[in-house]
Each structure stands twice: as structure tokens, then as C-alpha cells.
VEXDREN-2710 file (C-alpha; in Angstrom, 1 decimal):
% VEXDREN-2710
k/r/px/py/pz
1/UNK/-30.2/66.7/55.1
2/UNK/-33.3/69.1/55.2
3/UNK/-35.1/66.3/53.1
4/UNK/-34.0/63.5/55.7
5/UNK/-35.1/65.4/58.7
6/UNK/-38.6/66.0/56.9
7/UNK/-39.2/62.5/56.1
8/UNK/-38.1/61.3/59.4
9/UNK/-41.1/64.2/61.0
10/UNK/-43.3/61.8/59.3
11/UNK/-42.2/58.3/60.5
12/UNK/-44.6/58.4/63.6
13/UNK/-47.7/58.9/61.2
14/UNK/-46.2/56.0/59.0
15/UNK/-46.1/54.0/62.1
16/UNK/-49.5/54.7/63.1
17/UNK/-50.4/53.5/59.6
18/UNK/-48.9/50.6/59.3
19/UNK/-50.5/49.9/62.7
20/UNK/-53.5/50.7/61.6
21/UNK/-53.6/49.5/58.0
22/UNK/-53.1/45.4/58.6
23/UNK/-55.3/42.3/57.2
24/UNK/-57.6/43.3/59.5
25/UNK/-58.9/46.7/57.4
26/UNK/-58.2/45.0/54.3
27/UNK/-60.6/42.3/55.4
28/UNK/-63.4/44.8/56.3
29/UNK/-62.8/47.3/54.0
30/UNK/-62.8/44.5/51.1
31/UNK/-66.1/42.8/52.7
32/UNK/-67.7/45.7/52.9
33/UNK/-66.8/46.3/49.1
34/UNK/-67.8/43.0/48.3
35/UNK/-71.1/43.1/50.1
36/UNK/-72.5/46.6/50.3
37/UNK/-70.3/48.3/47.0
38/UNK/-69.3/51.8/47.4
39/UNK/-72.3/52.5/49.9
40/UNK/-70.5/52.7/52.9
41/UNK/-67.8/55.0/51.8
42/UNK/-68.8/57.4/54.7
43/UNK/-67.9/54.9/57.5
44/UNK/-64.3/55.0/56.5
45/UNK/-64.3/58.7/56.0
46/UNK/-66.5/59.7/59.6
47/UNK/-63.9/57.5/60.9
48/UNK/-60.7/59.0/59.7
49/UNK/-61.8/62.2/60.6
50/UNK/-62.5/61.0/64.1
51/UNK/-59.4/59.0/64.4
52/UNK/-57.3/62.4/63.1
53/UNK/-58.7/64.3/65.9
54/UNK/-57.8/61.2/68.6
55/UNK/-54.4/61.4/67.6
56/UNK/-53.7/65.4/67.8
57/UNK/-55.8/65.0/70.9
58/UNK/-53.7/62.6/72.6
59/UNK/-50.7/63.5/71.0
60/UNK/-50.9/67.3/72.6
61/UNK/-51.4/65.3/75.9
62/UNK/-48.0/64.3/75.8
63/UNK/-46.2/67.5/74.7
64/UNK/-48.0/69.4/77.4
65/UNK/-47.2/67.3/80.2
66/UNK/-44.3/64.6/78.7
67/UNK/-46.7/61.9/80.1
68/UNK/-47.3/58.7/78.4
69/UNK/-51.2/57.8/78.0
70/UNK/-50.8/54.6/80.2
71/UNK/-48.7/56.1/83.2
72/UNK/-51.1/59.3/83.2
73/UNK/-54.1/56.7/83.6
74/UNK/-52.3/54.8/85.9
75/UNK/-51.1/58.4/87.8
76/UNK/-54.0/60.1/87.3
77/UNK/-56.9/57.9/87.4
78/UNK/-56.3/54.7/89.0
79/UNK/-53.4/52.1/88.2
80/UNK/-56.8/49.6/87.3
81/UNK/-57.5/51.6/84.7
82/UNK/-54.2/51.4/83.0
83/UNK/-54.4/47.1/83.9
84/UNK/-57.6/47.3/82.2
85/UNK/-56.9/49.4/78.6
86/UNK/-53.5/46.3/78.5
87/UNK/-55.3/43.8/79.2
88/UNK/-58.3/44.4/76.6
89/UNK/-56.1/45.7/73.5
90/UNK/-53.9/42.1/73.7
91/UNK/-56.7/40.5/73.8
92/UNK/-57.4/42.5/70.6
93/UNK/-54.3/42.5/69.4
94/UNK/-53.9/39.0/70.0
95/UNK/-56.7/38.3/67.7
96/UNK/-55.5/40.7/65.1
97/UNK/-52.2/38.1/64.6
98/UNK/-54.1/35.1/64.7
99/UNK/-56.4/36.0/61.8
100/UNK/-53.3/38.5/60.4
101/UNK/-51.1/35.5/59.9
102/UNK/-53.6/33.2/58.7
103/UNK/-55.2/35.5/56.0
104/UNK/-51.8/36.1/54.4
105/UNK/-50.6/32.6/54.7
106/UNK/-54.0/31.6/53.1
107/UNK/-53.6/34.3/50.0
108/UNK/-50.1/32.9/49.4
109/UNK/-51.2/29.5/49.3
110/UNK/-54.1/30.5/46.9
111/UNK/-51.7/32.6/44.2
112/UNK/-49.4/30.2/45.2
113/UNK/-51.4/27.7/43.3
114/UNK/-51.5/29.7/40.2
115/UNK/-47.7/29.2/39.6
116/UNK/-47.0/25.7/41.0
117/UNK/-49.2/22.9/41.0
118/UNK/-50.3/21.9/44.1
119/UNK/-49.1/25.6/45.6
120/UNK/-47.3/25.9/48.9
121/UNK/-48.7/24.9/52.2
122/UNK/-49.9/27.8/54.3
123/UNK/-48.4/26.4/57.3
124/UNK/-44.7/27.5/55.4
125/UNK/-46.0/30.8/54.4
126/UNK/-47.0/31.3/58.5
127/UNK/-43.9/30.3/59.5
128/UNK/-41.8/32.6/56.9
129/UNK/-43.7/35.5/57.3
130/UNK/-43.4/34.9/61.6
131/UNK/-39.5/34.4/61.1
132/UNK/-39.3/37.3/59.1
133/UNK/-40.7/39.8/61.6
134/UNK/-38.8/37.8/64.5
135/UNK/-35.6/38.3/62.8
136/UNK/-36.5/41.9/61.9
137/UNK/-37.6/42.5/65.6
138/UNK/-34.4/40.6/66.9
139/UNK/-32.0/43.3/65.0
140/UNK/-33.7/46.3/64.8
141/UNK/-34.4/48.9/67.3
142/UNK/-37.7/51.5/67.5
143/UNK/-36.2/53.6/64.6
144/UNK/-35.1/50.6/62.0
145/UNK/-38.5/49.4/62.9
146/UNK/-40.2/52.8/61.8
147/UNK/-37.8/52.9/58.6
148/UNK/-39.0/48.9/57.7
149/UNK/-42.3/49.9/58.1
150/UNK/-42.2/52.7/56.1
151/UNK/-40.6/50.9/53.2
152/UNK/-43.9/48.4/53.6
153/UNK/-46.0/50.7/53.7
154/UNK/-44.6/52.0/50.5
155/UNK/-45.2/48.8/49.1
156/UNK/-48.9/48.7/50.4
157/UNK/-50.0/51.9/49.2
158/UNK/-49.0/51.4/45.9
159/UNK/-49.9/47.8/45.2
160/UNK/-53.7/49.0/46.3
161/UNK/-53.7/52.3/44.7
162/UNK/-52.5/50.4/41.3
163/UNK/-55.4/47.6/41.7
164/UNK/-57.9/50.6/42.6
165/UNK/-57.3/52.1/38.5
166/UNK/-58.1/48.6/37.4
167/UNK/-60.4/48.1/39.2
168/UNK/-62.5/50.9/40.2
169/UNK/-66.1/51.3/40.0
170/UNK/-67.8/54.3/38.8
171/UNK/-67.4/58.0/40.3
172/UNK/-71.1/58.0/40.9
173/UNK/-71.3/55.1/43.0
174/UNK/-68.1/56.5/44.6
175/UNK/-69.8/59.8/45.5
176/UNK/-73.0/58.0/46.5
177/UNK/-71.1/56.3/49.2
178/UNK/-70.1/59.3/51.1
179/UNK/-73.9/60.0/51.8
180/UNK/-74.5/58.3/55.1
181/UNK/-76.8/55.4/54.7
182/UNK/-77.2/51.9/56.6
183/UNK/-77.9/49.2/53.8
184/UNK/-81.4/47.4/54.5
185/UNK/-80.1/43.8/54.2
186/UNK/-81.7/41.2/56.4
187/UNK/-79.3/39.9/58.8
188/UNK/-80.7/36.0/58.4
189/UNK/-78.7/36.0/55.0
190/UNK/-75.8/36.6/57.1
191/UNK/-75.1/40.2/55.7
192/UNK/-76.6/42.4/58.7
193/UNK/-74.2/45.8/58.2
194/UNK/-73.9/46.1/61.7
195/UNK/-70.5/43.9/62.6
196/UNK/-69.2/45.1/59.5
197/UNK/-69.3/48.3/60.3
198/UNK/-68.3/48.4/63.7
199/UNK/-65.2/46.6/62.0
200/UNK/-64.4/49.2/59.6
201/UNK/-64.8/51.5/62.7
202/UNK/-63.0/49.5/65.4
203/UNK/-59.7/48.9/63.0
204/UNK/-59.7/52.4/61.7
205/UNK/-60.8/54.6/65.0
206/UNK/-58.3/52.1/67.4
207/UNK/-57.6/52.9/70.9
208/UNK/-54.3/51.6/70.3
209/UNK/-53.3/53.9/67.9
210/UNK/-54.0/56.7/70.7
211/UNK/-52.3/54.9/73.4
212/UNK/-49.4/54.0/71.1
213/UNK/-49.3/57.4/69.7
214/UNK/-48.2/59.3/73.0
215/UNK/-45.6/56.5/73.4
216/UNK/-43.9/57.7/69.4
217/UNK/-44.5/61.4/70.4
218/UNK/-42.3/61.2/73.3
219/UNK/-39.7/59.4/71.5
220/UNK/-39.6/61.6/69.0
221/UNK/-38.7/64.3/71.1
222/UNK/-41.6/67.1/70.6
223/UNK/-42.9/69.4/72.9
224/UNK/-45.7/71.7/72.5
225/UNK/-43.3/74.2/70.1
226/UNK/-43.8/71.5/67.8
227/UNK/-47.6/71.5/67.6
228/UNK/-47.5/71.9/64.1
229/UNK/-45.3/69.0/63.2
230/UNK/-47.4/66.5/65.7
231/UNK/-50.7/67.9/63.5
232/UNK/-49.3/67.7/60.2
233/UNK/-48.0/64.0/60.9
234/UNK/-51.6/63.1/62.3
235/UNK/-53.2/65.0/59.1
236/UNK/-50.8/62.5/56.6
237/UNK/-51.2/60.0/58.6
238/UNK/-55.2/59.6/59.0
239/UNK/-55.7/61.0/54.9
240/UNK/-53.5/58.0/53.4
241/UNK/-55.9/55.6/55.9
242/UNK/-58.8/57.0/53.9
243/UNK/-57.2/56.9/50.5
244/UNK/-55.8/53.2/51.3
245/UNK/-58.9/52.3/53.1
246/UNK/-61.7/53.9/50.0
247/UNK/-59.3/52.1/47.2
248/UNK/-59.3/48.5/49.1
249/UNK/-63.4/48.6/49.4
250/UNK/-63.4/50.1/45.8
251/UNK/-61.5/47.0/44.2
252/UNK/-64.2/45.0/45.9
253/UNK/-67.0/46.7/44.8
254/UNK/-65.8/46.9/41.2
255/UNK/-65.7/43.4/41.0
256/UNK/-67.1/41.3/43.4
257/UNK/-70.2/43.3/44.6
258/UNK/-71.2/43.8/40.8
259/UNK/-70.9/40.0/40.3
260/UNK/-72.8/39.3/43.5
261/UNK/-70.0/36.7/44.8
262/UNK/-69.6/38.4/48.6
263/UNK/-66.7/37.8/50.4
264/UNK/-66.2/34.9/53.4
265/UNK/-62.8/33.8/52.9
266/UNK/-59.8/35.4/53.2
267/UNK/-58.9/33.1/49.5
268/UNK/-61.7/34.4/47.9
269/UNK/-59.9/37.1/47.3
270/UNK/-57.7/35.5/44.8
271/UNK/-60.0/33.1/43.7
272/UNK/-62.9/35.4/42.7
273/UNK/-60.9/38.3/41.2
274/UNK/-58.6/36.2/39.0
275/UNK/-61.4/35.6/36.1
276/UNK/-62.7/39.5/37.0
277/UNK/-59.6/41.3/37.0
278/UNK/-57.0/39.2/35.3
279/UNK/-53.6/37.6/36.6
280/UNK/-51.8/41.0/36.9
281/UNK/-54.4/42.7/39.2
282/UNK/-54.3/39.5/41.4
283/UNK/-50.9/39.3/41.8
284/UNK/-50.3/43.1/42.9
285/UNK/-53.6/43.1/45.4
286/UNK/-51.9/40.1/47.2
287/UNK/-48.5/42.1/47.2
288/UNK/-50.4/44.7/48.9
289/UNK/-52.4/42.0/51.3
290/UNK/-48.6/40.7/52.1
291/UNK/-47.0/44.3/52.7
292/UNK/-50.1/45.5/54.7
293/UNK/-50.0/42.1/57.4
294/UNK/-46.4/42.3/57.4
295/UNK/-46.3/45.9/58.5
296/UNK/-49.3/45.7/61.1
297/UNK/-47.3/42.6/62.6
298/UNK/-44.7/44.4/63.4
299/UNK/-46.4/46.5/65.8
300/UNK/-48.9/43.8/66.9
301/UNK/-45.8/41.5/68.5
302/UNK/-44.6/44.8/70.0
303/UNK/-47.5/45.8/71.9
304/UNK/-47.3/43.8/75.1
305/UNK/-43.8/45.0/76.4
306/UNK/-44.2/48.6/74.7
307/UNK/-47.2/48.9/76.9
308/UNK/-45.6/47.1/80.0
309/UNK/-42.9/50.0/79.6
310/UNK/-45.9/52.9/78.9
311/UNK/-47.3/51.4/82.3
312/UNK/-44.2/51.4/84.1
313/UNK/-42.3/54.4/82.3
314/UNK/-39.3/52.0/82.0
315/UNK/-36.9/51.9/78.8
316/UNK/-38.2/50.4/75.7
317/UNK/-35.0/48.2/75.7
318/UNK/-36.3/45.3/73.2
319/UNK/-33.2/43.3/73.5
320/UNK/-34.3/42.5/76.8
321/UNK/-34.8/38.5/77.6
322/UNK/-38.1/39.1/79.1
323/UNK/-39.3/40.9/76.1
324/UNK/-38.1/38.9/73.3
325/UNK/-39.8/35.6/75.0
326/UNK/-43.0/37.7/75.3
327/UNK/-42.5/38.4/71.1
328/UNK/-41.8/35.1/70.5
329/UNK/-44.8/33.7/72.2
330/UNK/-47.5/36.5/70.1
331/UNK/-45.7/35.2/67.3
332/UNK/-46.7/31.7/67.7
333/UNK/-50.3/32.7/67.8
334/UNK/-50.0/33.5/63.9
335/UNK/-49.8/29.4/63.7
336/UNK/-53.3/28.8/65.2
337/UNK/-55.1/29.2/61.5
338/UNK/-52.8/27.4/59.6
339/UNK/-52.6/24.6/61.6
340/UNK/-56.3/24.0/63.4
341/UNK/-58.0/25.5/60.4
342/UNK/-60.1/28.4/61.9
343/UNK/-61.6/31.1/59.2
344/UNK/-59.4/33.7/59.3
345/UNK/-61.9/36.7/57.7
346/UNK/-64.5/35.7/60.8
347/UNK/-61.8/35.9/63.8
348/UNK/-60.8/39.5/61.8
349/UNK/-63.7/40.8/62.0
350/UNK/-64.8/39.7/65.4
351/UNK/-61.4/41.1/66.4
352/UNK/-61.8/44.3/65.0
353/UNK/-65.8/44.6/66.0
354/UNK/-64.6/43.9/69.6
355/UNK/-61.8/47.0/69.3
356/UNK/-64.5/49.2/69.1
357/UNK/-65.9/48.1/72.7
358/UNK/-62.8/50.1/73.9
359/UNK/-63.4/53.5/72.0
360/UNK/-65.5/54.9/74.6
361/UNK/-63.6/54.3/77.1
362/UNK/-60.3/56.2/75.5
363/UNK/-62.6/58.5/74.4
364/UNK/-63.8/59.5/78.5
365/UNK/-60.1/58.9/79.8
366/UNK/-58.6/61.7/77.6
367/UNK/-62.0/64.2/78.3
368/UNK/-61.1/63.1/82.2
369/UNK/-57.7/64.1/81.7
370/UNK/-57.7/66.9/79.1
371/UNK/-59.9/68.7/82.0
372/UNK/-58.0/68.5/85.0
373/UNK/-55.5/72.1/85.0
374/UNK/-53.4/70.1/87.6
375/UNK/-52.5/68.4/85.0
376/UNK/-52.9/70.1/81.8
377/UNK/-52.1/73.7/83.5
378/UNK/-54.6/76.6/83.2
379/UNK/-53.9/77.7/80.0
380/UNK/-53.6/74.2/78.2
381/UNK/-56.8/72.5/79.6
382/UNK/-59.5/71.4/76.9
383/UNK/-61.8/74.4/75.1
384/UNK/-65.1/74.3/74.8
385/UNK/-64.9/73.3/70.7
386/UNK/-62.7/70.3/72.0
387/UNK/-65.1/69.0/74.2
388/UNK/-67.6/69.5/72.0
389/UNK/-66.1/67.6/69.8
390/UNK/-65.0/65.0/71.9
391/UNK/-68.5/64.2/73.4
392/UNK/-70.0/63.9/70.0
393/UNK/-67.0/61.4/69.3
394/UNK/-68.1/59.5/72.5
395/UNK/-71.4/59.5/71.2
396/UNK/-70.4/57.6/68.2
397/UNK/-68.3/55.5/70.0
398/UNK/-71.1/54.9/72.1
399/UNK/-73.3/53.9/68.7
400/UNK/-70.2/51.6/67.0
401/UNK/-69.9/50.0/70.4
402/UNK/-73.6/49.2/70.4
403/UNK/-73.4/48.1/66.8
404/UNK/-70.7/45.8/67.4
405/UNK/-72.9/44.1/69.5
406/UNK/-75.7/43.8/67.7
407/UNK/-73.0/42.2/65.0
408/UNK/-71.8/39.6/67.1
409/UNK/-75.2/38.6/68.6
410/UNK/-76.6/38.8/64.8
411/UNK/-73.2/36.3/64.2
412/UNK/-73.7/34.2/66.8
413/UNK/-78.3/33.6/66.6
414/UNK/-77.6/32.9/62.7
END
């Protein structure tokens, strides 16, 4: 029973990871890999430790004052502001399924073809993995989805933890990347480091997981007695998005960096490590490329009426018709790859660049908020280390937002 209870402490944090590890970092993390190596290791572990300190952050919000992030900007700041942070992550998020769906549905089809001849279209792989979740979402409720997710995330972590002992790169190369450098590659040969980093920052250090975080929180029943429990979630969760996140862009860099091959399409993945790594490798990096999509889309379709009901502090009541037309209809948006042929990897990455234009934002809403001791009370209002810390993170949120844009413009001019 004691076990139970602990594990269930730490279905929030799984959540968050699920959330946060989709196609979307395995894309960046893995074209990072492939095009830099190991050398920018540091991104993903800068960004972890920023993202842990966003979730305790807003996660104490909402054991202080029992407010959800949305409703307090909406209460506190001005209901526009609350519109605005909706609007802009499904947008996001609407992105993220597009190129989610269509980079699993592509990898299928690719060690697909390895076992039957001819392989399996990708428009049936879309439409099984959309049903799948549908059904799932249909059934369940917020706790059998945390449970489901779990059990995928299971699957995830191991399948990329198992390819990174095949095939890892040296421990040098490994330590070298954790020295912060920005790799001098001109951006005319379409390898500029900018986008990519901003997406390895904007899927990793995502508003959404902040927003979505005070929303789990306040399900879960905690209230500031259970400080401890909120930070040793967050601490789980944002250490297995490093280790998952550092294996992913090791397996690249082992193989596909040294062999100079890059990475542009999502099938390269299966195409390029098959001859490098052997049919066994291939096999378990797409089980993990399939467990990590299929766990980010369940909280991608969820978004929209989970932050309808954030902004209007109504019950999360998912059997609702309203809300189960508005799944349906992100859930179609996993067709648009498979069936009108866009690159997956490129609407990822522009997807995940683009989340990064929100950071500062969240980043100034929570300073706003952690400030105010009418809301916060005297005692619990932000200390001077916190705001320290914070500015410095809106700073670099400042930077990643700036080198998002200096991706997409790179992007677009070559």
C-alpha cells in the first residue's frame, strides 16, 4: 500500500514527462546528435535545470494560493493575458501533433519495410496510432491517463537507454559537451546551431509544462505541507528529461555524426542506423520513437479543453460532448503529413523553436505574480535568491527566444 501511494506521488512528474518527452525532443535531441555530436550536451542540461526550477516555481504557486496558472493570470493580470498563453501553446501544440504523428507514422513505415516487402503505408500507421489514443482518451479519466502514460514512458526510457550502450560515443566527447560552446558552422550549409538549439530549449524548458503543472498539482491534492513531495516529483521528473534527452543525442552522435550523414528526415533514422548499428538497435530506437509520440499525444489532444477548464476553473469532465469533438478534431491534424506529404522533422523543429517565443513571457507572469503578498501572503511572497534566479532565467529565455529567430530567418533566407 505504502509502495502504491509512493509511486502514485510520482505520476504528476511522469506526466510532465511524457509531456515533455514526445517526437518533438527526439527529433532535436537526435539532430543535434547527428549534426553537432556530443557538443551541445549543455543545452539539454542548462535547460533541465531551468525547467526543474519552473516547475517547483509554479507548482508552489498553486499550494500557496490553490489557484490554477491560467485563472490567476486571468484574476490577477488581465483575462487577455490568459486568451493569449491558450491561444499561442495550441498553436504550438497543434504543430507538435502534426509533425508527432507524421514522424512515427514515417518510422513505422521505414522498419516496416524491413519485415514486409513493400512495408505498410504511413497513412495506416497515422490512423492506428490516432485511434489508439482516441479510444484510450474515450475510456479513461485523468488518473488512467497518468497510469497509461506511465507504462509508456516505461517503455521509452528503456528502449533509449538500451540503444544509448550500443551505441554511445566516447566519455570524453560526452564530458566535452557539458562545456558551453556554440559550434561555428555556417548557416548557408543549412546547419546554423541556432534553430536547433532554441528547439532543444523550447521542447525541454515548455511553458506548457508550467501551465499544466499547477493544473496536476491541484488535482493531486497538495498543499504547501507537501512542499517536499511537489519538489521531489519535479527533481525525478526534470533528471529522467536529461538522462532521456543526453542518451537520444548520444545514439546520434555515435553513429550518424561520426559518419557525417546529418539528419533531415524523420526515416533517416532507420535508414541510416540500420547498416551502423545493426537490426536489433533499430528496432528498439523506433519502439522508443513509438512509446515517446504516443505518450506526448496523449497530452497534446488534451490541451485545448484542459486549459478551457484552467481558464474557467470548471470540471475537467472529459466525457463531455463538447470536449470529445474538440479531441477528435486535434486528432485529425496527425493526418496532414501522411496524407499531403509535409517533412515532418522541419514542422518539429519549427514547432518546438516557436515554443520558446513563449518562455519569457511565463517566465515575467510568475515574477509578476510570485511578488504580489495579496496574493502570495507576506510570508510566502518570492525571496531575493528566487528572483535572482528567475531574472537570469528570463534572461535566457530572452537569448533562446532571440535564437529562435535568428533560426527561422536562417531557415527561411537559405
Amino acid at each position: 500500500m505504502k509502495i502504491a501511494k509512493t509511486i502514485k506521488s510520482f505520476l504528476p512528474g511522469i506526466f510532465l514527462l511524457g509531456f515533455n518527452i514526445g517526437t518533438g525532443s527526439v527529433t532535436a535531441m537526435a539532430k543535434a546528435g547527428a549534426t553537432y555530436g556530443m557538443s551541445l550536451l549543455w543545452t539539454i542540461l542548462l535547460s533541465c535545470l531551468v525547467t526543474y526550477f519552473m516547475i517547483i516555481t509554479y507548482g508552489r504557486f498553486t499550494l500557496i494560493t490553490g489557484e490554477t496558472a491560467l485563472y490567476a493570470f486571468r484574476k490577477h493580470i488581465h483575462p487577455a493575458v490568459g486568451i493569449f498563453f491558450i491561444v499561442a501553446m495550441i498553436a504550438t501544440v497543434s504543430g507538435g501533433v502534426i509533425g508527432l504523428v507524421g514522424i512515427i507514422a514515417d518510422v513505422s513505415y521505414e522498419w516496416s519495410r524491413q519485415i514486409i516487402p513493400g512495408g505498410i503505408s504511413q497513412i495506416y500507421f497515422a490512423l492506428f496510432f490516432i485511434s489508439l489514443v482516441y479510444i484510450i482518451f474515450w475510456k479513461g479519466t485523468t488518473d488512467f491517463f497518468q497510469r497509461v502514460l506511465a507504462i509508456f514512458v516505461a517503455i521509452m526510457a528503456a528502449s533509449f537507454i538500451i540503444n544509448f550502450f550500443i551505441l554511445t560515443p566516447s566519455a570524453g566527447e560526452i564530458l566535452k559537451g557539458l562545456v558551453p560552446n556554440i559550434p561555428r558552422v555556417p548557416a548557408d550549409q543549412g546547419k546554423g546551431p541556432f534553430l536547433v538549439i532554441a528547439s532543444m530549449v523550447g521542447t525541454t524548458v515548455a511553458s506548457v509544462l508550467f501551465i499544466v503543472r499547477t493544473t496536476l498539482v491541484k488535482e493531486a491534492g497538495w498543499t504547501i505541507k507537501d512542499l517536499h513531495l511537489e519538489r521531489r516529483d519535479a527533481a525525478l521528473s526534470s533528471f529522467m528529461m536529461f538522462v532521456i534527452s543526453g542518451v537520444i543525442m548520444a545514439a546520434a552522435a555515435g553513429t550518424l555524426y561520426v559518419q557525417g550523414a546529418g539528419l533531415y528526415e524523420a526515416s533517416q533514422m532507420v535508414d541510416l542506423l540500420q547498416p551502423l548499428a545493426g537490426r536489433f538497435a533499430v528496432t528498439i530506437f523506433v519502439f522508443g520513437i513509438v512509446a515517446a509520440g504516443v505518450s506526448s499525444q496523449f497530452p497534446n489532444i488534451l490541451l485545448l479543453p484542459w486549459l478551457l477548464c484552467d481558464y474557467n476553473q470548471s470540471k475537467r469532465d472529459m466525457t463531455l460532448p463538447q470536449y470529445r469533438i474538440m479531441v477528435f478534431l486535434i486528432s485529425l491534424l496527425g493526418l496532414v503529413v501522411p496524407v499531403f506529404h509535409a517533412k515532418p522533422v522541419v514542422v518539429m523543429i519549427a514547432s518546438q523553436a516557436f515554443g520558446a517565443l513563449l518562455l519569457p513571457v511565463t517566465v515575467l507572469c510568475i515574477i509578476y505574480l510570485g511578488n504580489r503578498k495579496d496574493v502570495m501572503g507576506k510570508e510566502n511572497v518570492n525571496k531575493l535568491g528566487t528572483n535572482i534566479i528567475l531574472g537570469l532565467i528570463l534572461i535566457f529565455s530572452i537569448y533562446m527566444c532571440g535564437s529562435g529567430i535568428l533560426g527561422l530567418l536562417g531557415t527561411i533566407l537559405y
